[in-house]
Every structure is written in structure tokens, then in C-alpha cells.
C-alpha positions in Angstrom: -26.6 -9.9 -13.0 -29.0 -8.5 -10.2 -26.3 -10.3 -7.5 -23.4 -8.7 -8.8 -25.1 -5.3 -8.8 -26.4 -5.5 -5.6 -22.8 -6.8 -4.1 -21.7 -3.6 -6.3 -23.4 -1.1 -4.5 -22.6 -2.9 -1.3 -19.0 -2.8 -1.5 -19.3 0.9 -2.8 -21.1 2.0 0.7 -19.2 -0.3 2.5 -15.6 0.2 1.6 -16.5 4.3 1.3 -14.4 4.9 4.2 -11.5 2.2 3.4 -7.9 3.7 4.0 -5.8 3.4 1.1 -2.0 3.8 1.3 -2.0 6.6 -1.2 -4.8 8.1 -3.4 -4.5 12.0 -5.4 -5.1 13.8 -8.1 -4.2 14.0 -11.5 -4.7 15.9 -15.1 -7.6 15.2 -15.1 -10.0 15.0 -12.2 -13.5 13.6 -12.1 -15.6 12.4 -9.2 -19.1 11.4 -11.1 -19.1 10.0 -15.0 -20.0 12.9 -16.2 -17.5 14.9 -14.6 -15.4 12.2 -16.0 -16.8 12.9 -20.0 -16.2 16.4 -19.3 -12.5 15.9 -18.1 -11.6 14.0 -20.8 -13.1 16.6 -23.7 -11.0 19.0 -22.1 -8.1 17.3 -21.5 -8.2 16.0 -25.4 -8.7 19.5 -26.7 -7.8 19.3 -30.6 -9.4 15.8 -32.2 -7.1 13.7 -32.9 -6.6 11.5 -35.5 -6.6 8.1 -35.9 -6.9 5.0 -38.4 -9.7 4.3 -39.8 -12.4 6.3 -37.5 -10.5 9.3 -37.6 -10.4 9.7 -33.8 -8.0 8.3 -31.1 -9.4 5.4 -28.7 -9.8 7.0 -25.6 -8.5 5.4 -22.5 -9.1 6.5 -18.8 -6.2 6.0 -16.5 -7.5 5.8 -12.7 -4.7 6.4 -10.3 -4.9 6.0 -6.6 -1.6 7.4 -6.3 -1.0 11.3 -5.4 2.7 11.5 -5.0 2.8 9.4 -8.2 0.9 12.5 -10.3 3.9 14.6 -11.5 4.7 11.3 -12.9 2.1 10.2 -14.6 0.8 13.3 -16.2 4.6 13.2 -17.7 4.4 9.5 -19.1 0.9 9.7 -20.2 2.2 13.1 -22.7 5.3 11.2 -24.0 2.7 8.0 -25.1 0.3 10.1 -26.3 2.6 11.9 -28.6 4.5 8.8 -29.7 1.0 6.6 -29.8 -1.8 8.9 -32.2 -3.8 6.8 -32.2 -4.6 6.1 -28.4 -5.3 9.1 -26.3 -5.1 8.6 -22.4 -6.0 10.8 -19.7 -5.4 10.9 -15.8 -8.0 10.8 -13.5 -7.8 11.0 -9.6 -9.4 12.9 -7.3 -8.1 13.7 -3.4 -10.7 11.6 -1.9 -9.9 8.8 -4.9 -10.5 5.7 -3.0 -14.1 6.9 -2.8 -14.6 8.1 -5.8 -13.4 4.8 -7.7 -15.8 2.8 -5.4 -18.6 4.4 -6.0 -17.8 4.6 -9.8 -17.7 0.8 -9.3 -21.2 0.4 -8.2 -22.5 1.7 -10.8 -20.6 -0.1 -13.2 -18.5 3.0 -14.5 -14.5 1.4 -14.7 -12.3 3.3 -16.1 -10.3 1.5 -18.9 -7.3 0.9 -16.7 -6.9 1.1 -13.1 -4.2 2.2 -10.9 -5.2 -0.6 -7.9 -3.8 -2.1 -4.7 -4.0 -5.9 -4.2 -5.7 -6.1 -1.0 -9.2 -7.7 0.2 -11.7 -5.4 -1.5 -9.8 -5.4 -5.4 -10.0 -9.1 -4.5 -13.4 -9.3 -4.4 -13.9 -7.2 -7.3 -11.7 -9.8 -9.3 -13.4 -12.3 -8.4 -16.8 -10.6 -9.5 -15.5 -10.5 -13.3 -14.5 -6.7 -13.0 -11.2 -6.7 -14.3 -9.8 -8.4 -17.1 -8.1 -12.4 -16.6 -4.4 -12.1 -17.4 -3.8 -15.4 -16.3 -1.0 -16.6 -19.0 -0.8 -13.0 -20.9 3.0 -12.4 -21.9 2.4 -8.6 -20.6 3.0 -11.0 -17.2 6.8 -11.4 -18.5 7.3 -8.1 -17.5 7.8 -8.2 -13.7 9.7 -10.9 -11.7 7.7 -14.4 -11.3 7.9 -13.7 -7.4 5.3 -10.7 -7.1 3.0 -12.2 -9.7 2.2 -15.5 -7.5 1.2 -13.2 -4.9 -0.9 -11.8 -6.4 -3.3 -15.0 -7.7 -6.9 -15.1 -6.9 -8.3 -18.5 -7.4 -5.4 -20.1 -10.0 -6.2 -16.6 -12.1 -4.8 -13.2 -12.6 -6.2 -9.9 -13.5 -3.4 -7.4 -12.6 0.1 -6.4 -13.3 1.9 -6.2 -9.7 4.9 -4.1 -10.1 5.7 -2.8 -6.5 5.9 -4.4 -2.9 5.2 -2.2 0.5 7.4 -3.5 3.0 7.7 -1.2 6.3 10.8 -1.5 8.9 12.6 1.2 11.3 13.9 4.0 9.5 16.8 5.3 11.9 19.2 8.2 11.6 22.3 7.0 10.4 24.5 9.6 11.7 23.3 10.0 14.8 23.8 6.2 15.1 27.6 6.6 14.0 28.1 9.7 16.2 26.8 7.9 19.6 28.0 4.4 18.6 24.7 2.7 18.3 24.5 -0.7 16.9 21.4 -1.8 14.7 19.4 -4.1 17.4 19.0 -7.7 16.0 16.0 -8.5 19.1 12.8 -6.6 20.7 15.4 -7.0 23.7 18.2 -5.3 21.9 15.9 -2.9 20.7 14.5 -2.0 23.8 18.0 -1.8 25.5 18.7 0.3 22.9 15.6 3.0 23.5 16.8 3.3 27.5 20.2 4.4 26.5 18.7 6.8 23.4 16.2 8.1 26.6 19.6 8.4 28.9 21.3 10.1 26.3 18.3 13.0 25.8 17.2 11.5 22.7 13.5 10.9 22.2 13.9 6.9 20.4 10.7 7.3 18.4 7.9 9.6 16.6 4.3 7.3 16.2 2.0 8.9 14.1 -1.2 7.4 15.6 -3.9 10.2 14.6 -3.3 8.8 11.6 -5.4 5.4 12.1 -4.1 3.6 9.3 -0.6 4.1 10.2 -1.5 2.0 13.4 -3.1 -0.7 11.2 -0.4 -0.9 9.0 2.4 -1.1 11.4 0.2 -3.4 13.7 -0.7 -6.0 10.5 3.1 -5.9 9.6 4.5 -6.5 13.1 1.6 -9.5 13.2 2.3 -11.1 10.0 6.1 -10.3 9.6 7.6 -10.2 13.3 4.8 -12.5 15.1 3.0 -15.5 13.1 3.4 -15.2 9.7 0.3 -17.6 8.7 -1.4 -15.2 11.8 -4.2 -15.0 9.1 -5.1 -18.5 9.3 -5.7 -17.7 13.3 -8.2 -14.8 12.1 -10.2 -17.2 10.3 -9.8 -19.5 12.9 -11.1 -16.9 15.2 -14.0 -16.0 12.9 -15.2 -19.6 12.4 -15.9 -19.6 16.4 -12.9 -22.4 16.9 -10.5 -20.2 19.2 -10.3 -16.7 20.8 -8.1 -13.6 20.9 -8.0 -14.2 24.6 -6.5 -17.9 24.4 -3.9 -17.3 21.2 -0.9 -15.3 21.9 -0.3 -13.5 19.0 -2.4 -10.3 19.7 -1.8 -10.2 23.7 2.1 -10.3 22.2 1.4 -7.4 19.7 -0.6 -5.1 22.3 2.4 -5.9 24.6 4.9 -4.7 22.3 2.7 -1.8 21.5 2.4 -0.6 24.7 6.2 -0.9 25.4 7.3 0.7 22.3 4.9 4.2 23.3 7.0 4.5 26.4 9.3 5.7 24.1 8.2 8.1 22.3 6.6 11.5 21.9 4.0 12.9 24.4 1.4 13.4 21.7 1.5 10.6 19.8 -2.3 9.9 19.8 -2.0 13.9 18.3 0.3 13.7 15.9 -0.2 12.7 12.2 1.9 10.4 9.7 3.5 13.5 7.9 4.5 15.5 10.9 6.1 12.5 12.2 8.1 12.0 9.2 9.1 16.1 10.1 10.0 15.0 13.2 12.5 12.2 11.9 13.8 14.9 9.3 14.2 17.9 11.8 16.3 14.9 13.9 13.8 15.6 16.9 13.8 11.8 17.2 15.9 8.7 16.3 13.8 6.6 14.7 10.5 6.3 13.1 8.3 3.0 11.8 7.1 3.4 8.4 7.3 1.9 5.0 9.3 2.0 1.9 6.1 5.0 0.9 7.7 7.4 3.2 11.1 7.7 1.7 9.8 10.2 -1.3 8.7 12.5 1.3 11.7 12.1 3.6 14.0 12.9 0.9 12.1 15.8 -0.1 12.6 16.6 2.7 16.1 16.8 3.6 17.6 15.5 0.4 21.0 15.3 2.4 20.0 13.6 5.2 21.1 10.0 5.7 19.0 7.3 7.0 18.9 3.5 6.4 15.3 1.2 6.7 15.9 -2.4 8.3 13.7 -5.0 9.5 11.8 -4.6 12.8 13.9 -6.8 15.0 13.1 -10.0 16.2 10.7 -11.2 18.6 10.6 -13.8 20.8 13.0 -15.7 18.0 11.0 -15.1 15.2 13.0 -14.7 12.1 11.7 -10.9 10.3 9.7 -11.0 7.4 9.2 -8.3 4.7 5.4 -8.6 5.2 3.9 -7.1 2.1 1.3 -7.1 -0.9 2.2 -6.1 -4.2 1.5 -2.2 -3.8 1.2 -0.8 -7.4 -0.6 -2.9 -9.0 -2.5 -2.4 -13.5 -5.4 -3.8 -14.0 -7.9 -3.2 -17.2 -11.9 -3.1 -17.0 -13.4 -6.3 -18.5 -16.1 -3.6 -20.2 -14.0 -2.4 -22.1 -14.5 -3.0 -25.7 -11.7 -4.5 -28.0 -10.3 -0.9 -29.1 -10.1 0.4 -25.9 -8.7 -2.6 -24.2 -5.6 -2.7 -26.8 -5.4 1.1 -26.0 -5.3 0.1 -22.3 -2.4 -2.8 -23.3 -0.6 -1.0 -25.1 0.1 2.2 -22.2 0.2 -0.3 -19.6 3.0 -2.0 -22.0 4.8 1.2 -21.7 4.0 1.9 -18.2 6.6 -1.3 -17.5 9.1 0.1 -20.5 12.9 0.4 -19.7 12.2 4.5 -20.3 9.4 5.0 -18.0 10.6 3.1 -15.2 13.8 5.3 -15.1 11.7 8.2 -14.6 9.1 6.3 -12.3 11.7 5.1 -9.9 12.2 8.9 -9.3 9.1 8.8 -7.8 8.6 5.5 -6.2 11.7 4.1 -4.3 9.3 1.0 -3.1 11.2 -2.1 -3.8 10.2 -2.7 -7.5 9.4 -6.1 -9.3 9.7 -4.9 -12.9 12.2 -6.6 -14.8 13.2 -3.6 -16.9 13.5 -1.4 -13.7 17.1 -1.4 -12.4 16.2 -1.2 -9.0 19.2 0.1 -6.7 17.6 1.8 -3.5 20.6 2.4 -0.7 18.6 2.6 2.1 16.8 -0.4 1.4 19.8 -2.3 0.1 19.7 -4.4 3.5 15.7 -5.0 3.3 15.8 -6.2 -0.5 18.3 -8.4 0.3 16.6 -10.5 2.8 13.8 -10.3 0.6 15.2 -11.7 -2.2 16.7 -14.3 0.2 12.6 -15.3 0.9 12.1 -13.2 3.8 9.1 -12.1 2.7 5.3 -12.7 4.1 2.0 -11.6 2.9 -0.2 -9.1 4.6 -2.9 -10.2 7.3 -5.6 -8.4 5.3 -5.2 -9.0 1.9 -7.2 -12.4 2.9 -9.5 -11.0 5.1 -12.6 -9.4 4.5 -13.1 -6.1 3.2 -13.2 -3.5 5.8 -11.7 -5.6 8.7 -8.2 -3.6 9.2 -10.4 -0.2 9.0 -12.4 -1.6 11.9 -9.7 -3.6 14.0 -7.4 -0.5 13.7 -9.5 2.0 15.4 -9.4 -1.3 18.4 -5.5 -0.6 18.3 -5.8 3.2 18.7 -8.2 2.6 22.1 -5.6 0.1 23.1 -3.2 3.0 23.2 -5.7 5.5 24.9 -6.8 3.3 28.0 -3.6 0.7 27.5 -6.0 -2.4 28.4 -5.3 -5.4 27.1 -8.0 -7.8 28.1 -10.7 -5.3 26.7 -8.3 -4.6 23.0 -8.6 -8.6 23.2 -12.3 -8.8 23.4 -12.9 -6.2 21.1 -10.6 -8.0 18.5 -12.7 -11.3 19.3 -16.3 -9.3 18.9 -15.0 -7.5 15.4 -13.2 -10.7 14.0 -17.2 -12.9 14.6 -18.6 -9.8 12.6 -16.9 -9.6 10.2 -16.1 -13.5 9.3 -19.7 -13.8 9.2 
């Protein structure tokens, strides 16, 4: 017990700055327990009753989702109005990821949790902290495919519904009007960006103030475009056996990097994830590289304006991978007691229902894995395909430690500021020893 508090409390300070792809805020907001207490009395207002004890199980629902909040706060009233006996309340705060973590290390989980499947929920799973759903029929609820990603150790202890795939989101009419083709290879694609540069068009909009964007287009590009077992060469890196400077997958990335910002906007290293998404929107640029996340905010937008996401093209002959994790992800707290962990079950049941998925897919466009959501996204018809096909890869850091892609990112970001190679591959050799030890 004294280990797993003290790896607790570690994670908590550790992972305090971890970039999340989405975290907000909700009915109710609470950032300490008793914030959390107080939230919940006034969110519940009248008592309400309930079987034998008179009251309704209380259940805490801990999104890391902001865009998801309209959403939620609208499915949690319709179950609590057809369910009387379970009452559930929101809670997220804009600074969530925190929040949760620190709530963590001290052992204060809400009922059910809103998480992402990457290396630090991992961890967490493996310490006991969520509940083992390994053979639970609630698993029947979302395609076989997303649940054996997301195994830890021949067990599960969370519902994946969503994947987060990212590509090249391009302007579809521009692309009629000038007669552009969709490049199939980093050569066409680069062809491509000298006529868009001849032609006055500016090919691209990076958001790189935004520091996870890099790490999330970089870990894509490595794991989908480049080596898709390029995890294996992290480890391999970590255990002292090789180096960044004698492998060729991260000279290859910092190459393609590098190339692809000649290309761009001046102030790229200015600019943040949102305003380039503007920029795509206002048609000030061709083409943007995001994922499936961004198409909410693009449609809100310009709800008229037509654009299509595709696979990055290949390079050097690599066939393109979707490289993902499953993205939305339901897990409930292994503290909870029997009451409240059927109260959990039962909204996370209806989470996955045929009538709240019709109003979550107006929220969420990511590609999703539930088997009663009728999943027809146009402008990732061509991208679900190929996934369905098998062109799919999982994420670099989902099986690396906690807090590596916050630290290698920032390596990216200098790459792109003094555009040296041979130091970007040092660094990556110096951060991949710490941390893999």
C-alpha cells in the first residue's frame, strides 16, 4: 500500500504538466474533493428518491473533454430523469488533466472517468485503479478491433469508443478550381507545395506554439508514415543498444520537418493550434495537418466550407498508417462500492446506447468504434476506409513512459528554431536514456 501511494503522488507531480488532447469543463466543476462534495450538493438540489435508502446513488462523471460539455451535461439530464435512482453529475475543470491527477494521488477517483488510453492511464491500470473489464459483456458494445488495443497485460479496464487518427486536411475546392491532385508520395507532395507557392498560395498553416501539436503530428508521422514498430527502436534506444544518431527514423522525420516549414507561414513557431485552424477556414492557406479532433471546430467554423482529411502521403515507400489510440475511452474507479459501481454501469451502458450516440456523434466526428453508432463521416470516408482495410498503427507513446512525448516534443520545437539535426538527434538520445531509466 505505501508503494502504490508513493507511485501516486509521483505520477500526480510528474504528469502535472502532461498535454492532453482535450480537457474542459462541465456542470459541475471541482478542482479539490471538497470542491467536488460541494458541486455535487448543488448540482443535486432537491433529494431524490430512491429504493430502499431513500436517496439516489451518486456517481461522479470526470470528463477530460471540453468540446464534449454541451454534450454531456445534455445526456447526463435525460439519464437522470429516466434513471431515479442513480444521480450523476459532471465534473471538469479547464486545467482537467491536472486536476484529475492530483485527485489521483490522493486516492480521490471519481466513480467514472472520461480517460485517454495513453502511457500514464496505463500505469494507473496497472496500479489496480480502475476496474478489470476483461470479459464484461459492456465490452460487446464497441467493435472487437479498438478493444485489443486497448489491453494492458491480457486485462482490460476501459470502454474504448473513439480512435484519433490525424492526416492533411486540404481545401477541396480550391483543389477542384486549380486542378490539384491528392499527392500519393512525400515527392508528390512536395511537388505539389512548389506549384501551390507558384500559384500565390501559402501550401500550409503549422501550429507549433502549440507544443503538443508538434508531438502529435511528429509521433504520427513516426509511427504511421516512418516505422510503424518505431517504438520498439525507443526502447531499443533506452536500453543503451543503439542511437538516434545511427537509426534513420528520426534524422528522416527532422528531414521531413524541416522541408515541410519551407512551406508555410512566417510565424509558425507564433502561431497556435486554433488560429491555424482560422487560417485553413479563412482559405489563407491550402492545407493544414491535424486530426479527426479539429473537424468540430472547423465546421463551426465555416459550416459550408468543404474540405476532405487523407492520409499523409507516403514516404520513402512506406505504405500510410492511421496511427492512433483509442481516444475516448470509460473507465470506473475500483473504490467504488457496489451501489455506486452499478450506478457507474449503468450510465456508461447508456453512454454507448443507440440514442446517445446519435446526439454524441454531433459532437465528436472522430472515427467511432461503437457498434450502435452509425458512423458516416464524409470527410473521413477515404481515412475509415483504409482503416478498416488494417491501415492502422498504434501511437509511439502509448508504450512509452509517462511524460516522454511532453519532453521529446519541446526537442522538436528547437529543431525548428535552430534547424540542426545532429544536435535534435542528441537531444532525442539524452531524453530517451532518462527516461527508459
Amino acid at each position: 500500500m505505501l508503494r502504490k501511494k508513493l507511485f501516486l503522488a509521483g505520477m500526480a507531480a510528474a504528469m502535472g504538466a502532461l498535454a492532453c488532447t482535450g480537457c474542459g469543463s462541465g456542470s459541475t466543476t471541482s478542482e479539490t474533493a471538497a470542491a467536488k462534495q460541494e458541486g455535487t450538493e448543488a448540482a443535486a438540489g432537491e433529494e431524490v428518491s430512491s429504493g430502499n435508502s431513500g436517496k439516489a446513488v451518486e456517481i461522479e462523471f470526470f470528463s477530460l473533454k471540453p468540446e464534449a460539455m454541451d454534450c454531456y451535461e445534455s445526456l447526463i439530464n435525460r439519464f437522470n430523469e429516466e434513471n431515479p435512482d442513480v444521480h450523476v453529475t459532471l465534473t471538469s475543470t479547464s486545467d482537467a488533466q491536472t486536476v484529475f491527477l492530483t485527485r489521483v494521488s490522493t486516492n480521490d477517483i471519481p466513480e467514472l472517468c472520461y480517460v485517454y488510453y495513453n502511457a500514464t492511464y496505463i500505469e494507473f491500470e496497472k496500479e489496480g485503479l480502475f476496474e478489470d473489464l476483461t470479459g464484461d459483456p459492456i465490452l460487446d458494445l464497441v467493435d472487437k478491433s479498438i478493444q485489443d488495443m486497448a489491453y494492458v497485460d491480457d486485462s482490460i479496464y476501459c470502454v474504448p469508443v473513439t480512435l484519433s487518427p490525424a492526416g492533411i486536411y486540404y481545401n477541396v475546392d480550391l483543389f477542384e478550381e486549380k486542378g490539384y491532385t491528392y499527392p500519393q508520395t512525400y515527392e508528390e507532395l512536395i511537388a505539389l507545395c512548389e506549384q501551390m507557392k507558384a500559384d500565390g498560395i501559402t501550401p500550409f498553416a503549422f501550429s507549433d506554439k502549440t507544443v503538443s501539436t508538434i508531438g502529435q503530428r511528429a509521433e504520427r508521422l513516426l509511427g504511421g508514415n516512418i516505422n510503424y514498430q518505431v517504438a520498439d527502436k525507443f526502447a531499443e534506444v533506452g536500453a543503451g543498444n543503439t542511437s538516434w544518431t545511427q537509426e534513420p527514423e528520426l534524422r528522416r522525420l527532422a528531414e521531413v520537418e524541416l522541408e515541410l516549414h519551407q512551406y508555410c507561414q512566417d510565424d509558425f513557431l507564433g502561431t497556435a493550434h486554433e488560429d491555424a485552424i482560422a487560417m485553413f477556414v479563412n482559405q489563407e492557406v491550402a492545407m493544414i495537418y491535424s486530426g479527426t479532433w479539429a473537424a468540430t471546430t472547423i465546421n463551426d467554423g465555416e459550416p459550408d466550407f468543404r474540405y476532405e482529411m487523407l492520409s499523409f502521403p507516403a514516404i520513402d515507400g512506406v505504405t500510410p498508417y492511421a496511427c492512433t489510440n483509442p481516444d475516448t475511452c470509460y473507465a470506473i474507479s475500483s473504490a467504488c462500492t457496489e451501489e455506486e459501481r452499478d450506478g457507474a454501469y449503468r450510465f456508461m451502458e447508456f453512454l454507448l446506447s443507440q440514442e446517445a450516440m446519435e446526439e454524441w456523434l454531433q459532437t465528436d466526428l472522430s472515427p467511432n468504434m461503437a457498434v450502435n453508432a452509425e458512423y458516416d463521416v464524409d470527410c473521413f470516408s477515404t481515412l475509415t476506409k483504409e482503416m478498416n482495410e488494417g491501415a492502422i498503427s498504434l501511437l509511439p507513446s502509448v508504450s512509452q513512459p509517462a511524460g516522454f512525448r511532453n519532453s521529446w516534443q519541446v526537442l522538436i520545437q528547437q529543431l525548428l528554431i535552430d534547424q540542426d539535426i545532429d544536435a535534435f538527434l542528441q537531444a532525442s538520445d539524452e531524453v530517451t536514456m532518462e527516461y527508459y531509466n
